[in-house]
N, C-alpha and C positions, 0 to 999 in steps of 0.2 A: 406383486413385486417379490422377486429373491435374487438371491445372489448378490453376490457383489462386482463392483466395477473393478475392472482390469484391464493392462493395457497391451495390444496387440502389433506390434511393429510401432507405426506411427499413429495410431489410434487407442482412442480409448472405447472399447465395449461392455455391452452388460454381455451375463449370464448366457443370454440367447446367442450372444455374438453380434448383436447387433450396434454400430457405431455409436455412441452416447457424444456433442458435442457440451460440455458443460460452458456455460455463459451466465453470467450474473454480475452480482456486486459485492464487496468486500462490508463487512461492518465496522470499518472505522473509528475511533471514537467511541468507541461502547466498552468492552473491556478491555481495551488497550486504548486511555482515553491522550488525546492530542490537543496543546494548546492553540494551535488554530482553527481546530475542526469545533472542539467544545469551549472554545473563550476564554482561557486562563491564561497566564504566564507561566513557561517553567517548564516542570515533567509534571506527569501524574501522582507521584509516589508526594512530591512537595506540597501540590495542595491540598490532599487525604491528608499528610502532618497537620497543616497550617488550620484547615478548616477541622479539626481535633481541637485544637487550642480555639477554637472560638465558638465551638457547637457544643464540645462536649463527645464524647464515644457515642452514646444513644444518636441524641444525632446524628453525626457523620453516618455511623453506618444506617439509620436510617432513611438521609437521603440518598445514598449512593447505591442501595438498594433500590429505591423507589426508581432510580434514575436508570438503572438497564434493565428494570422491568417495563417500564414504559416506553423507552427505546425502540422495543424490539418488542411487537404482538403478531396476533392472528392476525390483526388488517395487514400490519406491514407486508406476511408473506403470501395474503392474498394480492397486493399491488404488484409485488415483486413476481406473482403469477401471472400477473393480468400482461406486464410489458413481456412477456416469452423467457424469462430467465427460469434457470433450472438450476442453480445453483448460488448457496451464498459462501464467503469465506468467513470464519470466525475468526477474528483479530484478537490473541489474549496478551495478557500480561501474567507473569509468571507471578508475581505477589498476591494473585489471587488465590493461589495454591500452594504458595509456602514462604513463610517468612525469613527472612535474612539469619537473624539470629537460634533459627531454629532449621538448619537446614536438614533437605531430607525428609521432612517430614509434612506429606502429605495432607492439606487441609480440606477435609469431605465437602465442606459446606463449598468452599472455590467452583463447583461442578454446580451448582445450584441453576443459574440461570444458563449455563452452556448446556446441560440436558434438557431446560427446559425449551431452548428456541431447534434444537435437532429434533426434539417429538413435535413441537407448534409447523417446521415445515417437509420433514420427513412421515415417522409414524408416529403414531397416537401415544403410542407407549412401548417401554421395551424394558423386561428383566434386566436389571444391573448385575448382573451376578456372571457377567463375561460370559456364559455358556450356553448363552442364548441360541440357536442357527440362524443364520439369514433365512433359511424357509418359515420360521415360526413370525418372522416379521409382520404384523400386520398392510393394510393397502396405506397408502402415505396420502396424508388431508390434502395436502398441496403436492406432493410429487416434487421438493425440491431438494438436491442435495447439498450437505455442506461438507466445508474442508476444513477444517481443524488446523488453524496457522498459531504457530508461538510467534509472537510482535516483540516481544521483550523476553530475555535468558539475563541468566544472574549474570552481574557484571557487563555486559552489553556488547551483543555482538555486531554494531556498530559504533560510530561516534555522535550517533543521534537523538532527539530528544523521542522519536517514534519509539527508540526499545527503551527508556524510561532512565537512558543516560544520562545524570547531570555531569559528567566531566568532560564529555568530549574525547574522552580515549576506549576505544573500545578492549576492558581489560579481562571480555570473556577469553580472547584470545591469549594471554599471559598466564594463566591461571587454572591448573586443571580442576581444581577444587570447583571452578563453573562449570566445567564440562561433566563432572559427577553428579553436579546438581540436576544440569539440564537432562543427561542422560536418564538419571531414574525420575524425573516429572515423565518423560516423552514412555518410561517404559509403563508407567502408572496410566494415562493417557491410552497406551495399545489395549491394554491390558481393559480397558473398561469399553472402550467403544470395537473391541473385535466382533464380529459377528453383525454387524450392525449397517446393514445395506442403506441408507439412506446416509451414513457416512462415505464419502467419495472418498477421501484419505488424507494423511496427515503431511503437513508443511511444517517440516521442523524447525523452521526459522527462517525469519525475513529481512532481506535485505541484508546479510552477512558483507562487512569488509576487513579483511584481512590483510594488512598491510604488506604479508608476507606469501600470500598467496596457499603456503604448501598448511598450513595447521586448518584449514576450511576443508582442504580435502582430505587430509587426516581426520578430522571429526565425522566426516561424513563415511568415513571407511567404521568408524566405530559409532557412530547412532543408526545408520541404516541396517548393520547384523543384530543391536540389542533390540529396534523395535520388533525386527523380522521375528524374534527368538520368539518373542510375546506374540505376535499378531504378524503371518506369513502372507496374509491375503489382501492387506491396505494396500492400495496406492501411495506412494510417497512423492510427494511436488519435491522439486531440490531448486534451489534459487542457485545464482551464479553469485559471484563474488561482485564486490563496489557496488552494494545496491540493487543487486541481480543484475548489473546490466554487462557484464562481464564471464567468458565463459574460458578467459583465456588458461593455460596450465591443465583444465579438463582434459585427462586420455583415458577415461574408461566410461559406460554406463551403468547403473545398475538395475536388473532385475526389474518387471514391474512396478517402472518410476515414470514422472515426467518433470520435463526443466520449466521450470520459471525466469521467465525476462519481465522483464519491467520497463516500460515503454513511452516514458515520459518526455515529450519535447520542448524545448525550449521555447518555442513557438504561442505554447498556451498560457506564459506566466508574463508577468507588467516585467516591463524594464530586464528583460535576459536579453536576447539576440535578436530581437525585434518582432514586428507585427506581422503576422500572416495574412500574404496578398495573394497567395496563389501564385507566385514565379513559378514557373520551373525549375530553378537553382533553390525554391526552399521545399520545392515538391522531393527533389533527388533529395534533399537532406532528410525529410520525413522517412525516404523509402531506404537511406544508406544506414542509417542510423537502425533501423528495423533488421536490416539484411546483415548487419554488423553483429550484432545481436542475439542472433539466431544461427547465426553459421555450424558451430557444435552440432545445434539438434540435428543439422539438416545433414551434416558428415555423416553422424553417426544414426540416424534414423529413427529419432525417438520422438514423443509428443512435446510440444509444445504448448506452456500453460502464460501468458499474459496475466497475471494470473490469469493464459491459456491454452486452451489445447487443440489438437488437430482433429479432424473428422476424417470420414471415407473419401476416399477421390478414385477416378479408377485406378484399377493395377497397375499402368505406366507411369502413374506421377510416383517417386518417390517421395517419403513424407519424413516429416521430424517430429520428433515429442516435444513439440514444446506449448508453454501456456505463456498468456499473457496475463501475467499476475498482478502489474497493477499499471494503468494509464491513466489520460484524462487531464483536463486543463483547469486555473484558476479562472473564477469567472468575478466581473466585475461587479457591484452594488452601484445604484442609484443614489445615492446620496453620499457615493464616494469620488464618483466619474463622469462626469457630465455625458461623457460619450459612452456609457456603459453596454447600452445596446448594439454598437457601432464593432465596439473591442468586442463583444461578444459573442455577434457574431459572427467574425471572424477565426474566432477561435472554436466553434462550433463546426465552423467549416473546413480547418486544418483535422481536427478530432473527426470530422468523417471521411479526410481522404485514409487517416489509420486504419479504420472499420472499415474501407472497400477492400484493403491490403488484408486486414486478418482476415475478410470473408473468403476470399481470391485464394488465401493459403488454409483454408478450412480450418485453423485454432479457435479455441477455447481462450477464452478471456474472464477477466471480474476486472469491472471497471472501480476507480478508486474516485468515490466513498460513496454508499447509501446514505447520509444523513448529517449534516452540521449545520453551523450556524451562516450558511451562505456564502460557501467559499468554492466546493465542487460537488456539492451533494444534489442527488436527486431528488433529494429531498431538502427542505433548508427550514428552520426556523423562520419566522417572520418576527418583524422589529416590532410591532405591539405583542409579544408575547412576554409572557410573565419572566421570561429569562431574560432575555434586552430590557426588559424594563427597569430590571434591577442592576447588569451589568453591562448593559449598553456603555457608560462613561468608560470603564479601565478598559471593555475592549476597541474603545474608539482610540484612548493612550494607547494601548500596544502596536495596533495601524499606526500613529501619527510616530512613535519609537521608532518602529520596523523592530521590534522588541523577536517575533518568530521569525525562524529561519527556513518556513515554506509559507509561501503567497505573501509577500511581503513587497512592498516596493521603498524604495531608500533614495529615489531619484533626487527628493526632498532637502535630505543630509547630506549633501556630497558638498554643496558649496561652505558647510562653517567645519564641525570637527573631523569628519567621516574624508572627506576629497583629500587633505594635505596628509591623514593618516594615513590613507592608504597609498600614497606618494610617498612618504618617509621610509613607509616597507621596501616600497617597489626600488627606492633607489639606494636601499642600503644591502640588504638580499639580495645578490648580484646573481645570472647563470653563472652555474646549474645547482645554484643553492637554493633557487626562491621555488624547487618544486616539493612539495611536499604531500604524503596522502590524506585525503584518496585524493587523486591526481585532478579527476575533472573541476574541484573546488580552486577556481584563481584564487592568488596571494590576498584579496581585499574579501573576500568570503572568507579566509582563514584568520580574515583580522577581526569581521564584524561576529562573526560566531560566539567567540571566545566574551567578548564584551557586552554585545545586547541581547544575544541568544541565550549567554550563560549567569553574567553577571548580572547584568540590568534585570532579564527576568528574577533572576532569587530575590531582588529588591520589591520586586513586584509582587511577588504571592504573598507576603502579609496584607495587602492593601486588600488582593480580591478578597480574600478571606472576610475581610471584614466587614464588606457587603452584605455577609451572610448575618453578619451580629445580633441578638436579639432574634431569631424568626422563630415561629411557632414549628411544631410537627407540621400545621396545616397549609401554615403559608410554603415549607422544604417541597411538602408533596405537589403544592401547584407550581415552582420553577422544577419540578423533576416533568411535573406533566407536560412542562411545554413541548418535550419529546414525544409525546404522543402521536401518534400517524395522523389524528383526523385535527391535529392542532399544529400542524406542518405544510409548507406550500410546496407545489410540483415543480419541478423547473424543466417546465412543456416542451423546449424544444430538442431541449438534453434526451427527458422521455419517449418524446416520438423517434430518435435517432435508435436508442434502445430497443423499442417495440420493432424497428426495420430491419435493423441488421442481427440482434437475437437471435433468429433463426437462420439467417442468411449463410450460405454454402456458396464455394465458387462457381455451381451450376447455374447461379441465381441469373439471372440476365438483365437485372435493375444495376448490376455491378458495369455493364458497359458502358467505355469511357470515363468512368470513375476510377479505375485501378491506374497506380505511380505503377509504371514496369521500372524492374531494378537494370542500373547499366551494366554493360555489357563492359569486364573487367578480363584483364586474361591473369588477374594476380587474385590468388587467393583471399577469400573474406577473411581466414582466420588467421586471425595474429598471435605468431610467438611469444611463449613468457616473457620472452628478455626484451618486447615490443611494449614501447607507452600507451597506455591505453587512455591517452587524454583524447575526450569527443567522445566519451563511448555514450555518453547519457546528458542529463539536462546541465548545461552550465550560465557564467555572465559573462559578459563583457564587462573588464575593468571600464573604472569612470572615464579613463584617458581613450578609452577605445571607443566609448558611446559619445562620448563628446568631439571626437575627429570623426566619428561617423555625421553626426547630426551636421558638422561644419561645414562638411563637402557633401550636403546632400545626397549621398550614395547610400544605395542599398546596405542594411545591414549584415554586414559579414558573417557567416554561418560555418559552423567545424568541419574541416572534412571527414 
């Protein structure tokens, strides 16, 4: 192995010139942790406070330590080898690396486990001292590369609890003092991992929304030249704005980059726009939605990263950089859903007409998430394990709440306080007042957010906490272990879909009859700044909508 990956038109190659498709899974929940991937309420920064106060510092960081070292081992990215993935994504949080109060100032120890899982599935070991060559690299244990994502930037560069938000307003946008901050972490960042071929390159931030469109591209005008300065040879992933799932306002590329969509349908989550039957009218929405999406890359001829990216086709297709950076559907429990298997597989079957589409377009993908507590991971905790056993009850309250504001279902709530609340809005918020961003969140998602996502949680993480009360070093280390790969279930048929299309190219010929062709439009995909970009990505139907749907038994209405 040498060199580093770079990308070439619509493709990504190594060193030899040879097309590299990168495919894998994002790490989720590990340094950049999530209250419904990992079981809590809240953000992540709240319950490291909370569970402070009730462990003590020794503790805390001992278990939170033990908890992304077990996370993430050798088995893990022997599995991760065994289904054809060549690639994982690093999901961090910037408070691993620097504190609020002391900004700027880089924390050595933060890098601890993130060089540890780049040598466990790239090389053995590598000089830190930046001056390493890609040829001095050793042969790589597993042969897999990762990408280096920031999940969370100071101040939050969206409105969500993934970048470690508790307000709801994304105020890295307001604030250059974050974009200094962020700027020299990501120059600190170049600056260690240059030279280092088993790094595919760095994603400077996930899921950006900008209400205003132009200061996301201004940023990116200024962190793409300071990583460059540092380190001229990475790969850089760039997300679209609202979540990545937006590319609108986009009129330049840069240099050895590729774009990230995000490719989440409605399709896969309880109670959004209904259940996936295979129509045709929800098949075109899978492939408009996709083709909406991506239109940028494809103008402009760059890769495409889901977290993916494009392969070789021959010389007459024209190609796009783009990746699919993060997909993938909520999946049902057995003791949640009577019909769990029913819904689930269903939703296993809308998630492969997407992979006949990414194979057909030759991108790169990282499906979202390797590893939680049974919500979309390839991996899942099981309910006898030392972590459900102790916090099984508050995460069964957060379900019965709809306490998080991803996989949640609220169908429950709508008839006592939730139904006439969000009637109160809807009929006092008159057009063209009741729109607000990000746009594809309807009026009763900007009502429930604010109150069970934001308040109800912070009510909440004293309580998880206290679960923890009294526990030994020995009992923290065995709810950390329940992360462990050989103390984790497979979710078989998710994995077999992995192991098939992983390698899958649109030469493949298993793709026949499986690929949604996109309609034939004589109006352009790409839409104007001063165009709404409501549908561009996953939303709901208000209650009055699902409830006139159910009445007149008609199919559920889907965005155009």
């Amino acid at each position: 192995m040498n060199g580093l990956l770079r990308t070439d038109g619509a493709r990504i190659i190594d060193a030899q010139g040879d097309p590299v498709l990168l495919r894998g899974a994002a790490l989720g929940g590990w340094m950049m942790m999530e209250n419904f991937m990992n079981g809590f309420p809240g953000r992540e920064h709240q319950i490291r406070h909370a569970l402070k106060k009730v462990l003590g510092e020794e503790k805390t960081e001992f278990f939170f330590d033990k908890f992304l070292e077990y996370f993430f081992t050798d088995k893990d990215a022997a599995f991760l080898k065994s289904i054809g993935f060549n690639c994982v994504r690093l999901c961090l949080n910037y408070h691993h690396f620097e504190d609020d109060m002391k900004p700027f100032q880089i924390k050595e120890e933060g890098f601890k486990h993130v060089d540890r899982v780049i040598d466990i599935v790239g090389i053995p070991s590598l000089k830190r001292d930046a001056e390493t060559p890609a040829d001095d690299c050793k042969c790589a244990k597993h042969g897999i590369y990762t990408i280096i994502d920031m999940h969370a930037l100071p101040g939050g560069q969206n409105q969500d609890w993934h970048c470690d938000n508790p307000t709801g307003h994304a105020a890295f946008w307001d604030h250059i003092h974050f974009q200094d901050r962020a700027v020299n972490l990501w120059e600190h960042i170049a600056k260690r991992y240059r030279g280092n071929a088993w790094v595919a390159g760095y994603n400077p931030m996930n899921e950006p929304a900008d209400s205003e469109w132009t200061r996301l591209l201004s940023f990116y005008d200024r962190i793409v030249p300071a990583i460059r300065k540092v380190d001229p040879e990475h790969i850089l992933f760039l997300e679209g704005n609202t979540f990545s799932m937006d590319f609108t306002g986009f009129d330049k590329v840069f240099p050895n980059s590729v774009y990230a969509v995000h490719d989440y349908c409605g399709f896969g989550f309880p109670n959004r726009i209904g259940r996936f039957q295979g129509h045709a009218d929800q098949e075109q929405y899978i492939r408009r939605m996709y083709d909406r999406k991506v239109a940028f890359m494809k103008e402009h001829n760059v890769p495409i990263w889901n977290g993916k990216i494009r392969a070789a086709k021959p010389p007459r297709v024209k190609y796009s950089n783009c990746v699919e950076g993060e997909f993938g559907p909520i999946y049902e429990r057995k003791e949640n859903n009577p019909d769990w298997e029913l819904h689930n597989n269903e939703r296993y079957d809308m998630l492969e007409r997407q992979l006949a589409i990414y194979s057909d377009e030759s991108i790169a993908w990282s499906i979202w998430s390797y590893k939680d507590i049974n919500v979309m991971g390839l991996m899942y905790l099981p309910p006898d394990s030392a972590w459900f056993k102790l916090l099984g009850p508050i995460i069964q309250k957060k379900r019965d709440l709809a306490v998080d504001s991803w996989a949640y279902d609220d169908a429950h709530l709508q008839d006592g306080l939730f139904g006439p609340l969000h009637k109160w809005f809807e009929d006092n918020v008159q057009p063209p007042y009741n729109k607000k961003y990000p746009w594809q969140w309807r009026m009763h998602m900007q009502v429930f957010r604010p109150i069970r996502g934001i308040l109800l949680a912070e009510y909440l993480v004293p309580e998880w906490a206290d679960y923890f009360k009294d526990k030994t070093f020995e009992e923290l280390d065995e709810l950390a272990a329940s992360w462990k790969y050989e103390n984790c279930h497979q979710r078989e048929r998710l994995n077999e879909l992995m192991s098939t299309y992983a390698p899958m190219t649109s030469e493949d010929k298993r793709l026949e009859g499986k690929v949604i062709k996109a309609e034939k439009t004589s109006e352009s995909a790409v839409t104007s700044a001063d165009k709404s970009v409501s549908g561009v990505g996953v939303f709901e139907l208000s209650p009055e909508e699902k409830k006139k749907a159910i009445e007149s038994q008609q199919p559920v209405p889907v965005a155009a």
